[in-house]
C-alpha positions as CSV (number, residue, x, y, z in Angstrom):
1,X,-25.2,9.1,22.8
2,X,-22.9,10.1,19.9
3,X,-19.8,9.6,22.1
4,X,-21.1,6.3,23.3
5,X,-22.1,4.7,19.9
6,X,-18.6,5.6,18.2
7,X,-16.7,3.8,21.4
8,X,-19.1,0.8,21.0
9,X,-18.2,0.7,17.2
10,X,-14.3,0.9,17.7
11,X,-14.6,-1.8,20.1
12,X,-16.9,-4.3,18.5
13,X,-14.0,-5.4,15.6
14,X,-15.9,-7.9,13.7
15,X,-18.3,-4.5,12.7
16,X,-14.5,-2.9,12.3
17,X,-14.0,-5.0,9.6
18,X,-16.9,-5.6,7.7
19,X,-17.1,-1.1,8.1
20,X,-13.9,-0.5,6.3
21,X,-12.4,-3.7,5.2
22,X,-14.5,-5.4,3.5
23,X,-15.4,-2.3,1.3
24,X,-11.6,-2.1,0.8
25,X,-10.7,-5.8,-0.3
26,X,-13.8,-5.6,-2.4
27,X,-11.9,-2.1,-4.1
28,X,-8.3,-4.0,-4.4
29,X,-9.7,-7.1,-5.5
30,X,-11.9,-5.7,-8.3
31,X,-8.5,-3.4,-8.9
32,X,-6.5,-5.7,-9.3
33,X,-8.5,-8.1,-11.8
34,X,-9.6,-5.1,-13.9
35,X,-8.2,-2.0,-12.9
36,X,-5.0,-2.5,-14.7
37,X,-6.5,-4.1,-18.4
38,X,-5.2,-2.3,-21.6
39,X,-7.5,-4.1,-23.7
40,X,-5.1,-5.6,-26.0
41,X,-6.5,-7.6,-29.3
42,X,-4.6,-10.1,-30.4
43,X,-4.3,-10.6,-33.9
44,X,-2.4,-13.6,-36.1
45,X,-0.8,-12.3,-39.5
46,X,-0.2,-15.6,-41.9
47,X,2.4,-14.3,-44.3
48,X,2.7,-16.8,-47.7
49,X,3.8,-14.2,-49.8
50,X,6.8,-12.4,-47.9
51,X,6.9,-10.3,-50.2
52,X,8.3,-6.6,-49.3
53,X,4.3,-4.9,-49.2
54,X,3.6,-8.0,-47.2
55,X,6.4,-6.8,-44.5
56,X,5.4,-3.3,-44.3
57,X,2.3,-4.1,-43.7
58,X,2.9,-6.4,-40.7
59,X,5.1,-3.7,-39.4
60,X,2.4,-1.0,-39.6
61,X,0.5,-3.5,-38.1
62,X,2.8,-3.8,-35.3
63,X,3.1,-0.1,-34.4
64,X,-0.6,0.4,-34.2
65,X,-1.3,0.6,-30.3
66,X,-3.3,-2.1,-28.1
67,X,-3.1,-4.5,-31.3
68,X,-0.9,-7.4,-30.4
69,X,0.4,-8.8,-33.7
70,X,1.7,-12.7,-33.6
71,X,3.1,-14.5,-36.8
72,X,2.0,-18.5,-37.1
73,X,1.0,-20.6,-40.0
74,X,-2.6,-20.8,-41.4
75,X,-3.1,-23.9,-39.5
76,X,-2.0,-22.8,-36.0
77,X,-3.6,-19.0,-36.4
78,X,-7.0,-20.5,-37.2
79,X,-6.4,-23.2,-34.5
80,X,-5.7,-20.1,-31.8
81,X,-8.3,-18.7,-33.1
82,X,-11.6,-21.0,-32.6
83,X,-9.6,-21.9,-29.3
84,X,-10.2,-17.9,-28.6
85,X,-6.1,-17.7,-28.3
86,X,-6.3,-14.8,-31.1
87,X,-9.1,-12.4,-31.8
88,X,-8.6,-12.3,-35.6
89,X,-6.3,-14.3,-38.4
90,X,-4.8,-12.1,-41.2
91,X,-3.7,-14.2,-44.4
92,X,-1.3,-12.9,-47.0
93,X,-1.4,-15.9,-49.7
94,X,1.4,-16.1,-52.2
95,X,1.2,-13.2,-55.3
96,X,-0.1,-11.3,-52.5
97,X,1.3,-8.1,-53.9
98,X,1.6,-9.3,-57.9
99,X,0.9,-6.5,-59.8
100,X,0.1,-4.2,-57.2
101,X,-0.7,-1.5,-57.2
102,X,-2.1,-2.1,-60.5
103,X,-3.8,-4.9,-59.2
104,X,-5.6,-4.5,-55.9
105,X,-3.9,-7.0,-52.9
106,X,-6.0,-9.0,-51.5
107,X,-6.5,-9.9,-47.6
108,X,-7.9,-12.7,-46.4
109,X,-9.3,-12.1,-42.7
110,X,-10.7,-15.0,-40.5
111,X,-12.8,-13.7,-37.8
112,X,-15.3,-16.1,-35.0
113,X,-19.0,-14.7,-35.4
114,X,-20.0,-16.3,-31.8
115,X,-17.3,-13.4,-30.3
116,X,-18.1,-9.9,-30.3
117,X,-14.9,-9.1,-29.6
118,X,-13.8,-10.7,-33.0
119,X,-16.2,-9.3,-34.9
120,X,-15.5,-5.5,-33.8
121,X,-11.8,-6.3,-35.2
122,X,-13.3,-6.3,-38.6
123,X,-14.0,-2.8,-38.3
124,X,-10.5,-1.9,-36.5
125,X,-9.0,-3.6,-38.9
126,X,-10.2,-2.3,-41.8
127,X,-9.6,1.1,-40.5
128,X,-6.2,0.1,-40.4
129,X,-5.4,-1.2,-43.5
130,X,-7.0,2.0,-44.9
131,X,-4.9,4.4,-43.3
132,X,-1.7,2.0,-44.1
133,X,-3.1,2.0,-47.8
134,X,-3.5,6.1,-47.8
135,X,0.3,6.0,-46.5
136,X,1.1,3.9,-49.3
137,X,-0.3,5.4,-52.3
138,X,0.8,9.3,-51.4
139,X,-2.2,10.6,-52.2
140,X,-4.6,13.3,-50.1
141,X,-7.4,12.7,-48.5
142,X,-10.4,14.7,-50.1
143,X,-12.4,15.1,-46.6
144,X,-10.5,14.8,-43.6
145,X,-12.0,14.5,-39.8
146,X,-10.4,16.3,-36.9
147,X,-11.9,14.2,-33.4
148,X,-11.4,15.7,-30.1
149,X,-12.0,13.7,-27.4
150,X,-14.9,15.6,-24.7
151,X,-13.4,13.8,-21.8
152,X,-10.3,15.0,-19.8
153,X,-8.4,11.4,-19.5
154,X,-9.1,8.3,-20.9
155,X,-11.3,6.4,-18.7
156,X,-11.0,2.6,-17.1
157,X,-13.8,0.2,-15.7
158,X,-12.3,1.2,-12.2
159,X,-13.0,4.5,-12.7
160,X,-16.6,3.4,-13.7
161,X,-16.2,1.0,-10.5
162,X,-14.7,3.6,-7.7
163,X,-18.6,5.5,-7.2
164,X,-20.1,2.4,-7.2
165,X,-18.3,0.3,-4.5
166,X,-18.5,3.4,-2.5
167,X,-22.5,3.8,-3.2
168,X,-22.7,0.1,-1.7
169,X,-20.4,0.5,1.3
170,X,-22.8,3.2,2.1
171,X,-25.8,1.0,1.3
172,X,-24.4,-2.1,3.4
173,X,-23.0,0.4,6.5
174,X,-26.8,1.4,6.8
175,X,-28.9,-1.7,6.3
176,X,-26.7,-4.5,7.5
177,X,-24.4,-2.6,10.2
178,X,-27.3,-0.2,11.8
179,X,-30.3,-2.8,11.9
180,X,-28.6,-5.5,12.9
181,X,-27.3,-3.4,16.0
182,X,-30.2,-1.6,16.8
183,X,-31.9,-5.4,16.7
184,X,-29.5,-6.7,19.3
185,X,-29.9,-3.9,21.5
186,X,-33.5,-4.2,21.6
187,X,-33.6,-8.3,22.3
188,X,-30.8,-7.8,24.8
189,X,-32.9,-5.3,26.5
190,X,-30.5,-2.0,26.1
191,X,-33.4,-0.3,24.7
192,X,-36.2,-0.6,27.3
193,X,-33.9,0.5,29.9
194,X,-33.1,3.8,27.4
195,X,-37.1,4.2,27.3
196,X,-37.0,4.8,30.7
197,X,-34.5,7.4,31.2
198,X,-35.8,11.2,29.5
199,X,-34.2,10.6,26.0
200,X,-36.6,11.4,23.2
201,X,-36.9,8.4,20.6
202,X,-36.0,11.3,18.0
203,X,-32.5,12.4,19.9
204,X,-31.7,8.6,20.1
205,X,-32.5,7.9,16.1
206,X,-30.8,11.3,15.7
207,X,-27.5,10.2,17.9
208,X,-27.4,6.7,15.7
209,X,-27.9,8.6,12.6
210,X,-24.9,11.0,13.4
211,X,-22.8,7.8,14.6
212,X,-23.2,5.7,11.0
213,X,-22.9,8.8,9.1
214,X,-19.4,9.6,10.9
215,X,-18.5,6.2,10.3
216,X,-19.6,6.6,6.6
217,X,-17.5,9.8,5.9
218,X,-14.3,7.7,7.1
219,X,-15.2,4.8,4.8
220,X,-16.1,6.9,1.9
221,X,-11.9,9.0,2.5
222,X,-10.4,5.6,2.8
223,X,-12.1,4.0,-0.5
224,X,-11.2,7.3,-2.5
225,X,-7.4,7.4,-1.5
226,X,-6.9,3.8,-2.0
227,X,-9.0,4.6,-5.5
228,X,-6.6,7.6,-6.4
229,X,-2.8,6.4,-5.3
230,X,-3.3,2.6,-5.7
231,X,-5.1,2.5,-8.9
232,X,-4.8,6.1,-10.5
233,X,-8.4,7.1,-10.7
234,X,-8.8,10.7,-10.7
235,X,-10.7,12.0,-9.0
236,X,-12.2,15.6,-11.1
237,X,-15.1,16.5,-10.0
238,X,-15.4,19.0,-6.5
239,X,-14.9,17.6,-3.3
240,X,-17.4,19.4,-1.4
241,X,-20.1,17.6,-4.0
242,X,-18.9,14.6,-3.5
243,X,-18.9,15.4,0.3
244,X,-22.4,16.4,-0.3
245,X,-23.5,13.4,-2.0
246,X,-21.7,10.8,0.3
247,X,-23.7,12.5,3.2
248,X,-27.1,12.6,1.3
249,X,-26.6,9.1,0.4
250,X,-25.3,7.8,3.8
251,X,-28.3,9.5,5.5
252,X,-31.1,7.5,2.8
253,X,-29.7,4.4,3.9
254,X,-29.1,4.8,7.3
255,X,-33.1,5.7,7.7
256,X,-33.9,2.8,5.7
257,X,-31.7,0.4,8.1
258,X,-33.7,2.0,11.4
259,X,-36.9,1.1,9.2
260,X,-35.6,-2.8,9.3
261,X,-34.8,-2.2,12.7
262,X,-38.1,-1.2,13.1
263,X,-40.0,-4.2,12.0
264,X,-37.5,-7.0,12.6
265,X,-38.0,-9.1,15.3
266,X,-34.7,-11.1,15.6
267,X,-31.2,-10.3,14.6
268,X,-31.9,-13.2,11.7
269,X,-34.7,-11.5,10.5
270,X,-33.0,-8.2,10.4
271,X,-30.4,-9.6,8.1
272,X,-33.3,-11.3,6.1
273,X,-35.2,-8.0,5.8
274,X,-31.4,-6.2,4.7
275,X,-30.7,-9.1,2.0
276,X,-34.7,-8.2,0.6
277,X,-33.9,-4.9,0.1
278,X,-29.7,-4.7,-0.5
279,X,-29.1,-7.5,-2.6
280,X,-31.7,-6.4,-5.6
281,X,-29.6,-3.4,-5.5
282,X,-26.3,-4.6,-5.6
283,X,-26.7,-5.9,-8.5
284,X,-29.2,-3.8,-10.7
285,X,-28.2,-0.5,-9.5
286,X,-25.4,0.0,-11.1
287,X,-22.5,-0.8,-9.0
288,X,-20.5,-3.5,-11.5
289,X,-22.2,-2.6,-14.9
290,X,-24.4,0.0,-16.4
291,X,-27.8,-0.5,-16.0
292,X,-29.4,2.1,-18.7
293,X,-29.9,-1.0,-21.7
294,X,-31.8,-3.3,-19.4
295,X,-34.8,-4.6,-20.3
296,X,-38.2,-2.3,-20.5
297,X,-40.1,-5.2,-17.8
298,X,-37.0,-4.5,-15.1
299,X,-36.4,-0.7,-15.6
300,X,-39.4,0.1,-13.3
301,X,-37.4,-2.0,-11.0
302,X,-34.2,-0.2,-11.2
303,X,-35.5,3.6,-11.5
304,X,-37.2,2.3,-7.4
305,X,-33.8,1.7,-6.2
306,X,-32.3,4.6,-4.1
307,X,-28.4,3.1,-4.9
308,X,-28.6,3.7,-8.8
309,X,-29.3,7.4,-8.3
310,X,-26.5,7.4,-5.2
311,X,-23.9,5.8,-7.9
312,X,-24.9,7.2,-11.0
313,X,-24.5,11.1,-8.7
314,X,-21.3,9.7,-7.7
315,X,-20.0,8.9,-10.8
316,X,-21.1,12.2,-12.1
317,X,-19.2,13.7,-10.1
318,X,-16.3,12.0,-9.2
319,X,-15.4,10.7,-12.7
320,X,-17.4,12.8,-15.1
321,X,-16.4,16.3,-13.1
322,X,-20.2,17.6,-13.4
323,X,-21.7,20.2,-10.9
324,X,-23.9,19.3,-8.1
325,X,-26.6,21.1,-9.8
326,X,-26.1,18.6,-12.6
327,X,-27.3,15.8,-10.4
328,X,-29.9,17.9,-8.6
329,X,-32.5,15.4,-9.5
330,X,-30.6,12.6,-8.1
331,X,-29.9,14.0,-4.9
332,X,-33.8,15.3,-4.5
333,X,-34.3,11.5,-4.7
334,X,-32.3,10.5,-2.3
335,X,-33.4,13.5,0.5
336,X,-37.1,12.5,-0.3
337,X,-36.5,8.7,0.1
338,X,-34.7,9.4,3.8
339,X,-37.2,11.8,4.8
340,X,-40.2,9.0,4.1
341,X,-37.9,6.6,5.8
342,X,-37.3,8.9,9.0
343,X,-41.5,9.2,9.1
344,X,-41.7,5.0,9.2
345,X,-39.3,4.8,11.6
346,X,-40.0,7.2,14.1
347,X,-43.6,5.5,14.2
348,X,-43.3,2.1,13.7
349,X,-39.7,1.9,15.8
350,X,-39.8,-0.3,19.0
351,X,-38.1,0.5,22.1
352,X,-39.1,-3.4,23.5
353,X,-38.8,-6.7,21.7
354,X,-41.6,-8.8,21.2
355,X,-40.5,-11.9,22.6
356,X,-40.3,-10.5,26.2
């Protein structure tokens, strides 16, 4: 039965494609929009004064990294900024630096309240100007702060993305790709002529099981290397974890997809029956965003969905390099949510459609 499901999937190449291609055009597509962003700001200097302090400082300003300093006038810098062109306007009026440093200079910075972008330049920029001041005036810092960053490499939203397109291949590989096959086999009557031969209903489940989690395994290599040479992520956590979890996961869903096959009657309604349950979770459990800050009314909601704790191990794992132990809870989840589903579907699942 193995043998005989894998030659029926390599043949059928509409499922070919939505198995491995679809996942992967998804990956590339969200790569390409987002994988590559530095996060840049954009900020306008409006120098009046010209005045040598004035220089330096739009030089320091120019060395700092992902800033993006561009010179205008006050008129075009506070035009590109309501048009969202610039994130904040720095204005240097004339006598800028009179006096200094007896007298303290004064900077005028225009920001847009309705963009949190702009408003979190106020703070960059004033840890800036601090630092460039420090440099200035020569003199020590009383306290100083030594940082070191916990994490091993500076992480992107495709390394946040990576666990989660892979969690919803293996979501849509079970519910879509499974019921909607074991659906068309029962109204073209493949199944009742099965029911007559000696195969238990459990070897059969058992056989389709060991098919889509084959197929799963492939889909979850292919999205990885395409994540690791194409777009850099890295990938620090142990393999065999991940391997574990991909398999955990793959099995939850591919139980749940013999439960839709279970109770849908048509092909339509199997589809129906997968967008019910897959579409909530593609979007609240956490494939494209976190979902952790979501309202109190919908968190009941997301802590049902068995794809939050498949992408949330994942990305524990993958990204964050933690143990399988670490995500122990995650993947008890997961094992008790296919077990349940096994149960439904060996006694609700229908060797003969309805119709005949």
């Amino acid at each position: 039965m193995v043998a005989a499901n894998i030659k029926m999937t390599i043949r059928n190449k509409q499922a070919l494609f939505f198995l491995f291609m679809f996942p992967i055009l998804f990956m590339v597509l969200f790569g390409m929009v987002f994988g590559q962003s530095q996060d840049v700001a954009k900020i306008s200097i409006v120098d009046q004064d010209k005045s040598a302090l004035a220089m330096s400082i739009t030089k320091s300003l120019k060395k700092v990294e992902k800033l993006e300093i561009e010179e205008h006038d006050r008129g075009e810098g506070l035009d590109k900024l309501k048009k969202g062109k610039v994130d904040a306007v720095l204005v240097l009026k004339k006598d800028f630096a009179k006096d200094f440093p007896k007298r303290p200079a004064a900077i005028h910075l225009y920001y847009d309240p309705a963009s949190t972008r702009s408003q979190m330049m106020r703070g960059t920029i004033g840890a800036v100007l601090g630092g460039i001041e420090r440099s200035m005036v020569k003199s020590p810092p009383l306290i100083t702060v030594k940082s070191k960053s916990v994490q091993s490499h500076q992480l992107a939203y495709i390394d946040f993305l990576l666990p989660g397109i892979l969690a919803m291949s293996l979501m849509n590989s079970g519910l879509y790709g499974l019921a909607n096959v074991m659906v068309a086999r029962r109204e073209k009557g493949v199944l009742r002529r099965l029911k007559l031969t000696p195969l238990p209903l459990s070897q059969y489940i058992g056989a389709g099981i060991l098919n889509q989690l084959l197929v799963s395994l492939v889909q979850a290599a292919l999205l990885v290397l395409i994540g690791h040479y194409i777009f850099g992520v890295k990938i620090v956590g142990s393999i065999n974890s991940l391997v574990v979890l991909v398999v955990a996961g793959s099995l939850c869903f591919i139980t749940i997809g013999f439960v839709i096959a279970s109770f849908a009657k048509t092909s339509e309604s199997a589809v129906t029956l997968g967008n019910l349950v897959g579409m909530p979770m593609m979007f609240l459990g956490g494939v494209f965003f976190p979902v952790d800050d979501v309202p109190n009314w919908v968190k009941p909601i997301v802590k049902a969905m068995p794809l939050k704790y498949l992408a949330d191990a994942l990305r524990a794992v993958m990204v964050q390099g933690q143990s399988l132990s670490s995500v122990i809870d995650d993947l008890v989840i997961l094992l008790a949510v296919t077990f349940a589903a096994f149960m439904l579907a060996i006694k609700f699942f229908r060797w003969e459609s309805s119709n005949r």
